[in-house]
ROTORFI-955660 format. One line per 10 residues: their letters; for each residue x, y, z of C-alpha. Coordinates in nm, 2 decimals, padded with zeros to 4 digits, m for minus. Each point is the difference from the previous one (the first is absolute). Layout:
% residues N
A = X Y Z  ... $
This chain:
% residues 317
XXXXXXXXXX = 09.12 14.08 08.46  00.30 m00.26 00.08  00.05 00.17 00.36  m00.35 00.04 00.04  00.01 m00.35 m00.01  00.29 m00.03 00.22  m00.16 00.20 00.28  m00.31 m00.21 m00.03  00.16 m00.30 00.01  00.17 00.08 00.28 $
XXXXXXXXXX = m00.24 00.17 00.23  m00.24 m00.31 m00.06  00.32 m00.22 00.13  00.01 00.24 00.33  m00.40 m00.01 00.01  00.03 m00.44 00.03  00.33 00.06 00.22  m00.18 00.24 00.25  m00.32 m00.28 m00.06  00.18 m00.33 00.06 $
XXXXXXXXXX = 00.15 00.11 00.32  m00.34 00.17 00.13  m00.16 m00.42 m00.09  00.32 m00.16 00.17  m00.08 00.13 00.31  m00.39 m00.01 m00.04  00.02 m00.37 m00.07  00.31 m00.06 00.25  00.19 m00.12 m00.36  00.33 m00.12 m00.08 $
XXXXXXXXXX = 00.12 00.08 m00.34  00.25 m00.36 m00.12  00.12 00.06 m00.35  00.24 m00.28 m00.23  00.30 00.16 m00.15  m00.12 m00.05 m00.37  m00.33 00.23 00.04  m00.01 00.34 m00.11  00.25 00.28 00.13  m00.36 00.23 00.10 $
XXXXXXXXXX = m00.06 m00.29 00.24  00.35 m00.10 00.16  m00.05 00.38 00.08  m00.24 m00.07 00.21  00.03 m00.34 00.12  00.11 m00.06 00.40  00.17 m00.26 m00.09  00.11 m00.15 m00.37  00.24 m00.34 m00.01  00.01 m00.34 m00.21 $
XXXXXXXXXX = m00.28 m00.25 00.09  00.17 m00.15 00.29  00.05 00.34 00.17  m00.37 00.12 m00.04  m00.11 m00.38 00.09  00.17 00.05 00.30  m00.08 00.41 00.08  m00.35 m00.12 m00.06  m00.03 m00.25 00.31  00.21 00.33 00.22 $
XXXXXXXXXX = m00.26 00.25 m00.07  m00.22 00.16 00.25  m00.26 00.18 m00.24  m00.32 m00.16 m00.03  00.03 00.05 m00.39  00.29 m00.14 m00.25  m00.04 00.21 m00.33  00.22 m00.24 m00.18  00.15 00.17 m00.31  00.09 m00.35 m00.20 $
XXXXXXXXXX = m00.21 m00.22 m00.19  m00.20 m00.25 00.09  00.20 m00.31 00.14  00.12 00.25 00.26  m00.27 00.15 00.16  m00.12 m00.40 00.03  00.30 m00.02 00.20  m00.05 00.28 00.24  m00.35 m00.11 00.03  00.09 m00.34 00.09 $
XXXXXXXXXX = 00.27 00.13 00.26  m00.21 00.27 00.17  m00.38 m00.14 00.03  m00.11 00.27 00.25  00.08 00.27 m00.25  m00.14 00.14 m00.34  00.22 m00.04 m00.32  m00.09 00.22 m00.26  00.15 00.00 m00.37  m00.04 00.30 m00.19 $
XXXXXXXXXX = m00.07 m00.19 m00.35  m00.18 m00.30 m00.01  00.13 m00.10 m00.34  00.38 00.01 00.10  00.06 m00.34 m00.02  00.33 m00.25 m00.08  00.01 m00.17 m00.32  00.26 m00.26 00.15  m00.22 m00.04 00.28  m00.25 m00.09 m00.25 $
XXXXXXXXXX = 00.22 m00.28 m00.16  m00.04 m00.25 00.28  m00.36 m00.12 00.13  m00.09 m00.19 00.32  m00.09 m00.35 m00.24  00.32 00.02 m00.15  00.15 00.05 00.29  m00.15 m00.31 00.13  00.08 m00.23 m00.30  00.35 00.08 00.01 $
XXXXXXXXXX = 00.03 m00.09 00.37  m00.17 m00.31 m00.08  00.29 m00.13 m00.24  00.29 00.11 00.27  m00.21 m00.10 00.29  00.34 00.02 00.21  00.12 00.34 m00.13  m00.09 00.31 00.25  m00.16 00.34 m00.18  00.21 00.31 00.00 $
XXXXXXXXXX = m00.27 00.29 m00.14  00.15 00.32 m00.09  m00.19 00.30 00.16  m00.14 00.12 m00.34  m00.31 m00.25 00.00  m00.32 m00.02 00.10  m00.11 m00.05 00.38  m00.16 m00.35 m00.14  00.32 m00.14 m00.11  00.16 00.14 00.30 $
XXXXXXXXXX = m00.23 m00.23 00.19  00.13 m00.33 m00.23  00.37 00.07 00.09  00.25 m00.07 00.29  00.21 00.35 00.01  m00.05 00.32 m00.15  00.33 00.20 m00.09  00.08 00.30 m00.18  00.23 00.11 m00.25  00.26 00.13 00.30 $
XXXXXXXXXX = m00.03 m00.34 00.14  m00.06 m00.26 m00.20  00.32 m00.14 00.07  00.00 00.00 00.32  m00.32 m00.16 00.01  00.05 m00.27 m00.21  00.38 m00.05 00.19  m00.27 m00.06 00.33  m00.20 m00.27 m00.13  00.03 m00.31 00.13 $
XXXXXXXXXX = m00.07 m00.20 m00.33  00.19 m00.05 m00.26  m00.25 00.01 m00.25  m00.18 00.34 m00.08  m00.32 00.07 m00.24  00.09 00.38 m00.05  m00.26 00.23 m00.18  m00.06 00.18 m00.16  00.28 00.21 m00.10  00.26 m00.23 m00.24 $
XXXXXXXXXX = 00.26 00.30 00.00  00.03 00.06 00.35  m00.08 m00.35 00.05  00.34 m00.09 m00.20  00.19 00.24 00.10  m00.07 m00.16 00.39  00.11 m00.35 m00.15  00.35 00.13 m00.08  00.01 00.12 00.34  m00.10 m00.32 00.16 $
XXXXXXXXXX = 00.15 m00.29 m00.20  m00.08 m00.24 00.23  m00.39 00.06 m00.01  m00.21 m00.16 m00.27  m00.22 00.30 m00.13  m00.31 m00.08 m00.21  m00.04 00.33 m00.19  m00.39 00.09 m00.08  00.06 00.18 m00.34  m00.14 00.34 00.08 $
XXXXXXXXXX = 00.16 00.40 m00.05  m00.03 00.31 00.11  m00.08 00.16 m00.38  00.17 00.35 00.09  00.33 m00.16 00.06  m00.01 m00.26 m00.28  m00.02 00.32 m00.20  00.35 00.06 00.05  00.22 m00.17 m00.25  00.39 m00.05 m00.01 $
XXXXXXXXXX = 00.03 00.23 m00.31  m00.13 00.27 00.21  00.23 00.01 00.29  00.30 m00.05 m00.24  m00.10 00.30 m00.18  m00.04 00.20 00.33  00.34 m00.13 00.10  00.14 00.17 m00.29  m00.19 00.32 00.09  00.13 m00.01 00.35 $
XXXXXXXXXX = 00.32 m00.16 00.00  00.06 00.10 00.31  m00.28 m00.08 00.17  m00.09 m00.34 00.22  m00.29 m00.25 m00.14  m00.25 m00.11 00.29  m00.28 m00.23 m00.04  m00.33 m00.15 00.15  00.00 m00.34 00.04  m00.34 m00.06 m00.23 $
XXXXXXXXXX = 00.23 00.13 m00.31  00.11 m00.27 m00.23  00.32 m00.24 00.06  00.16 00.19 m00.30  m00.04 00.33 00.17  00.10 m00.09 00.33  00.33 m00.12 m00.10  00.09 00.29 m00.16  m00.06 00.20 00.39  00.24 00.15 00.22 $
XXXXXXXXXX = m00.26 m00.07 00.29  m00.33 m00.22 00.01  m00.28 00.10 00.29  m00.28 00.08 00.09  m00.17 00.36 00.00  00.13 00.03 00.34  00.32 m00.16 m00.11  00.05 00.25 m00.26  m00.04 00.31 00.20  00.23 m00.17 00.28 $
XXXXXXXXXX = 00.29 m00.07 m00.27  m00.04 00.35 m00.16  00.07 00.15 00.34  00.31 m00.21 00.13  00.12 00.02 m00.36  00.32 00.24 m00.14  m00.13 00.02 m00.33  m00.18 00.34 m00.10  m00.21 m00.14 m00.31  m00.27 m00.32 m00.02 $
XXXXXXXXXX = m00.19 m00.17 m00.27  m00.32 m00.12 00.19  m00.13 m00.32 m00.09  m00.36 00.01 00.14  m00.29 00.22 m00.03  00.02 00.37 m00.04  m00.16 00.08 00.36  00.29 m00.07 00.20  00.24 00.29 m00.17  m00.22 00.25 00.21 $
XXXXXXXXXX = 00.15 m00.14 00.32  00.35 m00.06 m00.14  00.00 00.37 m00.04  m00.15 00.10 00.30  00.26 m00.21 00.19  00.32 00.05 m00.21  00.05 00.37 m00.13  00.25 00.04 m00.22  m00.02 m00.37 m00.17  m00.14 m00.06 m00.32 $
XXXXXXXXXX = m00.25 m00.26 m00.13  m00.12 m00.12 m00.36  m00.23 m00.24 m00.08  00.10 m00.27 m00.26  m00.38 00.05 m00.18  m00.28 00.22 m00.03  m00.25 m00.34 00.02  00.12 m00.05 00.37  m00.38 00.09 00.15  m00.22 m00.20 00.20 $
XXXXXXXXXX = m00.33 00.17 m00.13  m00.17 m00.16 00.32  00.21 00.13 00.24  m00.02 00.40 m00.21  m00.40 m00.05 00.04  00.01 00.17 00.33  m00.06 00.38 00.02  00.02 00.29 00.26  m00.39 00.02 m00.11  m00.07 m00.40 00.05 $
XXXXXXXXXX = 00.15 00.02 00.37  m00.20 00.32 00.12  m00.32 m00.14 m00.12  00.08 m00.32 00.16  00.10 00.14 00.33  m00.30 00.22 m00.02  m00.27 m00.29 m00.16  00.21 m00.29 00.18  m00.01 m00.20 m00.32  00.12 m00.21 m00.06 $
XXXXXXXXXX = 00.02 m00.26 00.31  00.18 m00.31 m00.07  m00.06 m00.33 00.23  00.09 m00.34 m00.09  m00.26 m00.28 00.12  00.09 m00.14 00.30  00.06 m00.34 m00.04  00.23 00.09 m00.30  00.15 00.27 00.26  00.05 m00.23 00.24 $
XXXXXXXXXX = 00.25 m00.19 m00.19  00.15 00.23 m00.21  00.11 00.22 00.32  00.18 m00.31 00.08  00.22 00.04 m00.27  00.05 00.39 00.01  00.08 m00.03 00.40  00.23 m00.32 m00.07  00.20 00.24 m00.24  00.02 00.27 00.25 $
XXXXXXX = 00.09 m00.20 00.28  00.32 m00.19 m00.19  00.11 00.36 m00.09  m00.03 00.12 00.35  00.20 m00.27 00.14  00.29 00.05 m00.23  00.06 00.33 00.08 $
């Protein structure tokens, strides 16, 4: 019955493989998936990255349809950056519960008391707060971003984690930390990556920025998604403990064969993110559900922030 079971499961996968592919080319479809969504659908995806690197694939694609693979913030962002074409995302309900911890009044209250201070926003918010800030960045660039600005005074939301972890990287900034978390990378405590460093003694520590101070210090390397897979290559070490969600080890092995990777926790799971399935993106290729668009005077601004991001990373490189 087991490899019954087997076979079914995996002739259904080959059925939505064969069916995906037949929709991509029906709807003239691009496939963008993040690095933390399921291995079924970084399969399949034309082209998987961090946010910054979708953000950007999104405003270089020629389809007339983004199937963005993410959750919700995202496929805002390739909405905003590609109004002649149709975003879909697969689930509806994959949202970001940091995203969530920052609303546009807040937002707006908090500007009122540091009426000189410009607003960093970190890409995972809403397209409405987007439109109340100065800059977007990322977690690859944060830095950099905040190294651009001409003020000296910075409102940054609403990650605190990667938020601090930018003040000790720019001392001479003053950043106003909004006190929101990502709650997949809160879960990771200290304990728990000094237990895995017994494990793997021999084995390299690398964390996402949005982990706690705690954990950070105890890293070898701190990046982003991107970061991470970049370090992992140029590095001469053979094992890893991975300090972010459990979707990126699919592309650390697809890129280095023959290193090894462990994760420090079996918590380290961004439910949203998993909420995409092979099933979910056939019927929304085939039902083009569901479209995402962002009102346009919130657009309008909000853009502003995405393309200011873009453009400072463009002219550094």
């Amino acid at each position: 019955m087991h490899r019954h079971d087997q076979n079914f499961d995996q002739k259904y996968k080959e059925h939505l493989h064969r069916k995906i592919a037949e929709l991509k080319k029906e709807r003239d479809a691009i496939i963008l998936a993040h690095n933390y969504q399921r291995e079924e659908i970084q399969e399949v995806a034309d082209i998987k990255g961090d946010s910054y690197a979708l953000a950007v694939a999104a405003t270089k694609a020629k389809n007339k349809v983004i199937a963005f693979c993410g959750v919700l913030f995202m496929a805002e962002g390739a909405a905003m950056l590609n109004p002649d074409k149709t975003v879909l995302l697969p689930v509806k309900e994959a949202g970001c519960p940091l995203a969530e911890m920052i609303t546009v009044d807040k937002l707006r209250k908090k500007k009122e008391e540091y009426p000189e201070a410009a607003v960093v926003c970190y890409v995972n918010s809403s397209a409405a707060v987007k439109a109340e800030s100065d800059i977007c960045c990322t977690s690859s660039n944060a830095v950099e971003i905040v190294k651009a600005m001409k003020e000296d005074k910075i409102i940054f939301v609403p990650d605190k984690n990667l938020g601090r972890y930018v003040r000790e990287h720019v001392p001479d900034k003053e950043l106003i930390l909004w006190d929101g978390y990502c709650v997949t990378h809160m879960r990771l405590t200290m304990e728990e990556v000094l237990k895995a460093k017994e494990l793997y003694p021999g084995a390299e520590f690398l964390a996402h920025p949005e982990c706690r101070k705690e954990v950070l210090e105890l890293a070898n390397y701190v990046g982003s998604t991107a970061g991470i897979l970049k370090y992992v290559k140029g590095s001469s070490a053979k094992e890893f403990i991975i300090g972010t969600e459990n979707g990126l080890i699919y592309q650390l092995t697809q890129d280095n064969p023959g290193k090894k990777f462990y994760m420090p926790t079996n918590e380290f799971v961004c439910a949203n993110m998993k909420l995409t399935t092979l099933g979910w993106l056939a019927r929304s290729l085939e039902q083009m559900m569901y479209v995402i668009t962002v009102p346009e005077n919130i657009a309008v601004k909000a853009r502003k922030t995405l393309s200011r991001m873009i453009d400072v990373m463009e002219a550094k490189k």
